[in-house]
N, C-alpha and C positions, 0 to 999 in steps of 0.2 A: 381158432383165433376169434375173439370177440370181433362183433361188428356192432357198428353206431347209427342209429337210425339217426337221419336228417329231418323226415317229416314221414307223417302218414304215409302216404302213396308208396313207400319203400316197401311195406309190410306186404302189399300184394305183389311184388318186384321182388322180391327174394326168391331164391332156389331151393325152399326148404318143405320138406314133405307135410312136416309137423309143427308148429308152436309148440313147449312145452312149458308149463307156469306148473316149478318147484316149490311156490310159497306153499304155507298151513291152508287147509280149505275156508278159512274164516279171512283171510286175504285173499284169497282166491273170491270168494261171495262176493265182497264189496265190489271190487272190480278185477277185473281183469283183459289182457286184449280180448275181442269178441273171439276170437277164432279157435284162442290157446286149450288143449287139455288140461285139465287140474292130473298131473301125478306127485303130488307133495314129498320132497325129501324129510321133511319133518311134522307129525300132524298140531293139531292144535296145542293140544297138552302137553307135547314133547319140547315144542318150540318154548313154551314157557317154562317150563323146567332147566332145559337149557342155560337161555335167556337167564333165570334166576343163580342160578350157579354161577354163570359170566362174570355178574353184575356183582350178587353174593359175596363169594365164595372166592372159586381158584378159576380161571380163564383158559390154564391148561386143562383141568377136568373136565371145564365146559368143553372145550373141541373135542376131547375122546370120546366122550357122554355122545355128543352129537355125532361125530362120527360114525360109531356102533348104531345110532338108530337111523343115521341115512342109509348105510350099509343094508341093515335089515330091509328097511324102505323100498329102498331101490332094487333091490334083490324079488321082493314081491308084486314092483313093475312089470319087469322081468319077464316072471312065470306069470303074469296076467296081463294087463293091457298092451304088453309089446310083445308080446309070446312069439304075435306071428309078423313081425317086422322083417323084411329082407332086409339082403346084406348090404346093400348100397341105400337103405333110408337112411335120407339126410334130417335131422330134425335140429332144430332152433330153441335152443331152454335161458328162461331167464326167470330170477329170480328180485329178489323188493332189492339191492342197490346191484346187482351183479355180481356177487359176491362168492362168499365160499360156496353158500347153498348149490347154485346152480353150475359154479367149478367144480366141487365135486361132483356133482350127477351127471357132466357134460365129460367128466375123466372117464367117468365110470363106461359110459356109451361109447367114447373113443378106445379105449382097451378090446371092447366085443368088437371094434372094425368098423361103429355107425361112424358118418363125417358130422360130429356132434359141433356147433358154435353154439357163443352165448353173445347176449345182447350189453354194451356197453353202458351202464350205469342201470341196468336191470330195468323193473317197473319203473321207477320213478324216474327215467328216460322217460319213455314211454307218455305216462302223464304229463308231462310237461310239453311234447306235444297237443295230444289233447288239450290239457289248457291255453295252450298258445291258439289252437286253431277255433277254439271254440270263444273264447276271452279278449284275444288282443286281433289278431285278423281281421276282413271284412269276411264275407259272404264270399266264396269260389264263385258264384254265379248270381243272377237275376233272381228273384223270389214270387213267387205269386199263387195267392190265394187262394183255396174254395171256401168259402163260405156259406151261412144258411142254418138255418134257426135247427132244434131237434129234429132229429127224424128223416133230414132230408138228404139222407143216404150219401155223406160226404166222402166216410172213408170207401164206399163200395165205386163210391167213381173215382177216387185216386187209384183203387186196381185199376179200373178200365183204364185211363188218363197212362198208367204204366206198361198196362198188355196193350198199348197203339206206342210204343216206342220214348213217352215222353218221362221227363227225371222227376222220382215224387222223394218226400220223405216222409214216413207213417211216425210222426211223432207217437200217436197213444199205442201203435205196437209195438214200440222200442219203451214206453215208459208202463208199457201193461197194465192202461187205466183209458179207458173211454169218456174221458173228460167231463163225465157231469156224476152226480150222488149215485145215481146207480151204474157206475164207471167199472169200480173194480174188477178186472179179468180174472186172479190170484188172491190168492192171501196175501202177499206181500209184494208191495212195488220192486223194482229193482233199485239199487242204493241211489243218491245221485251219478255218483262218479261212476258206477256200470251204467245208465242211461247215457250219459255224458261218450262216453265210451262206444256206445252203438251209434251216436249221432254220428261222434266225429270222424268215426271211421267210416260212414256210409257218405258225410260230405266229401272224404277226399275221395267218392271213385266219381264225384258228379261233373260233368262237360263244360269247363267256362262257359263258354259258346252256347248254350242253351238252358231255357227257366227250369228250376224246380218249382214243381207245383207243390202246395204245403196246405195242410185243414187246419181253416184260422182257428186260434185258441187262445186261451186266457191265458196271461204269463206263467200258472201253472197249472200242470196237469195232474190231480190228484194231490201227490204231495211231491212231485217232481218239478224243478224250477225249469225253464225254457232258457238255457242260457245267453248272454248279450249277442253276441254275434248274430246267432241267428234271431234273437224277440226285437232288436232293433230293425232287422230288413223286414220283419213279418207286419210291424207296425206301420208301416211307410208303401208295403209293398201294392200293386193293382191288386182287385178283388172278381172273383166273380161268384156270383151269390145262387143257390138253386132256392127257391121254391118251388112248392106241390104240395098237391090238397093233404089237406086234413086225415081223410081213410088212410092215405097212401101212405102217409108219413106215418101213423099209428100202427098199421100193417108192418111196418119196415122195424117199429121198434121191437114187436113182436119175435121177429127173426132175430132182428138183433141183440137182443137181451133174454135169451131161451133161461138164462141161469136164474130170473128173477119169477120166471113162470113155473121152473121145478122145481124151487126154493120157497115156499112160500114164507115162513119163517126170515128167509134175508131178507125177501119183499116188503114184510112187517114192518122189522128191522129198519129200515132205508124208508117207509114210507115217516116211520114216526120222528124221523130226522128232521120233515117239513113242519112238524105243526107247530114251529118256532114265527114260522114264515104264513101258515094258514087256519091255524086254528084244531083246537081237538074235535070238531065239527067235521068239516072237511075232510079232516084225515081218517074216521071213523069210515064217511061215507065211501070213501076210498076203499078202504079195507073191508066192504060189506061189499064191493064189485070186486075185489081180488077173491073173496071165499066164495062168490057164487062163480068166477070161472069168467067174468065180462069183463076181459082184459085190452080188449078191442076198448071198448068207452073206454075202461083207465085211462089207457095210455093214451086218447085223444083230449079226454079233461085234466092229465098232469098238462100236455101240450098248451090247450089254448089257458088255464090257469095260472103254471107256474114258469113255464120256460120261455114260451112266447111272449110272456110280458118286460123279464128280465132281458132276453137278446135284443129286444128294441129299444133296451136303457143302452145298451154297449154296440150296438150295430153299426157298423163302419160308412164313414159317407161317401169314402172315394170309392165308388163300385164302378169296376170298370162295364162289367154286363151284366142282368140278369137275365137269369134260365127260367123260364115258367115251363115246369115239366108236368106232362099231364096223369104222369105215374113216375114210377120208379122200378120199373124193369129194367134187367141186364140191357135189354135192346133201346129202352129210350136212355138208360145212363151212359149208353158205349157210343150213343147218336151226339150225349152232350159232352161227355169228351171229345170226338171230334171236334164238335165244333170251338173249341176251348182251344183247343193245339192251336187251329187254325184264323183263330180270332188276332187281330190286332188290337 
């Protein structure tokens, strides 16, 4: 029997063992629920062949044509990713409207004995969630800040700020981009609407009753847009700001860009992105401390050069506290999470 999601929150309230997302893997890519399996009834090329036939041709051929390859499909589920399913796995399949795709492979599952449902009006249920919670809602909760120029170890204290019990959102780990030029995690962001999708589902598990802390950022990340909901609270929201010296924060970038220090080539790459901003001078010298291995100076001359001048053109005025840290250890960033929970 189909069922009809109301809202997010439902999706972790259901009794279902599995998600199951029967779309083509190239719908699947773009987005899909965070949780779901890709086992595609039809894959890319089949969908389209179909699809053209439907549209084409004859509408009867198309469903046998498509049948015969869900059948195939499905059948190699089967002997592979569900091989070892017991007899009472309940699993949950939905498809882009709810449609045949996901009735047939939800027939197919209730024949072997699984207790198969599908989701009522498929994905695009689904998203229209998301876009409600992310687009026209407020904020579930209160919002607030860390902030603090490069370097000064934002995302490692939203872990601490989370291993002491309090609610974060890792925007650049859900959008797979460390929010400045040399950001990129991947080769490829995730689409909007899969970022979109990791947001909105990690808003609905958050506590009205208490803030989420958030690492302030530019309305986009990478080439990911920050949706309204949440860039509207983040702009208005309390701040609290960490500074710390210059070594510390140079040190921090080191660890945290190990990909720009075995890469030298991306390094290049990403340095010669600035000489728009500093000169073929600058960036030469730059790159004559990248090949001698003096990556320490780099990263304190990108600092006080290029980043540090820019965050003080956008540096926010309502701060509710700042942190003068005198390093950036586990132990002094787990000292200033505390005191951050505990701050009024």
């Amino acid at each position: 029997m189909p069922i009809e999601l109301t809202s997010l929150s439902d999706l972790a309230a259901l009794p279902y063992d599995d998600i199951i997302d029967v779309r083509s893997p190239a719908e699947y890519a773009t987005d899909h629920i965070p949780t779901a399996l890709s086992l595609p009834a039809l894959f890319n090329e089949e969908r389209a062949r179909v699809g053209t036939i439907y549209v084409q041709d004859d509408p009867f051929a198309a469903r046998k044509i498509g049948a015969a390859l869900v059948s195939r499909n499905v059948a190699a589920h089967l002997e592979g990713p569900l091989a070892d399913k017991p007899g009472g796995w309940r699993p949950l399949v939905y498809c882009w409207r709810g449609g045949q795709r996901s009735g047939s492979v939800a027939i197919i599952l209730k024949q072997i004995g699984w207790r198969a449902d599908t989701i009522t009006g498929g994905y695009q249920s689904y998203r229209r969630l998301v876009a409600r919670a992310l687009y026209d809602d407020p904020m579930p909760c209160p919002v607030i800040l860390i902030d603090g120029g490069t370097g000064t170890a934002k995302t490692r204290l939203l872990d601490h700020l989370a291993s002491q019990g309090a609610q974060t959102l890792d925007l650049e780990a859900m959008a797979e981009h460390r929010g400045s030029l040399f950001g990129p995690m991947s080769l490829n962001q995730p689409a909007q609407k899969a970022f979109e999708s990791r947001l909105a589902m990690s808003m609905a598990t958050l506590n009205p009753a208490k803030p989420v802390y958030v690492e302030a950022e530019s309305s986009k990340i990478g080439r990911i847009i920050i949706p309204p909901t949440l860039w509207q609270a983040m702009r208005t929201a309390p701040t609290h700001r960490l500074n710390a010296p210059l070594s510390a924060r140079a040190e921090h970038l080191l660890t945290a860009y190990p990909d720009m220090i075995e890469n030298r080539d991306k390094l290049d790459a990403t340095l010669s992105q600035l000489t728009r901003y500093h000169g073929h001078e600058q960036i030469n010298a730059w790159r004559d401390l990248s090949a001698t291995g003096a990556f320490s100076t780099l990263a304190q001359q990108l600092i006080q050069t290029h980043y540090d001048p820019r965050y003080a053109r956008i540096s926010r005025a309502s701060v509710l506290h700042n942190h003068d840290l005198p390093d950036l250890s586990d132990r002094t960033l787990s000292a200033a999470a505390a005191q951050i929970i505990n701050s009024k």
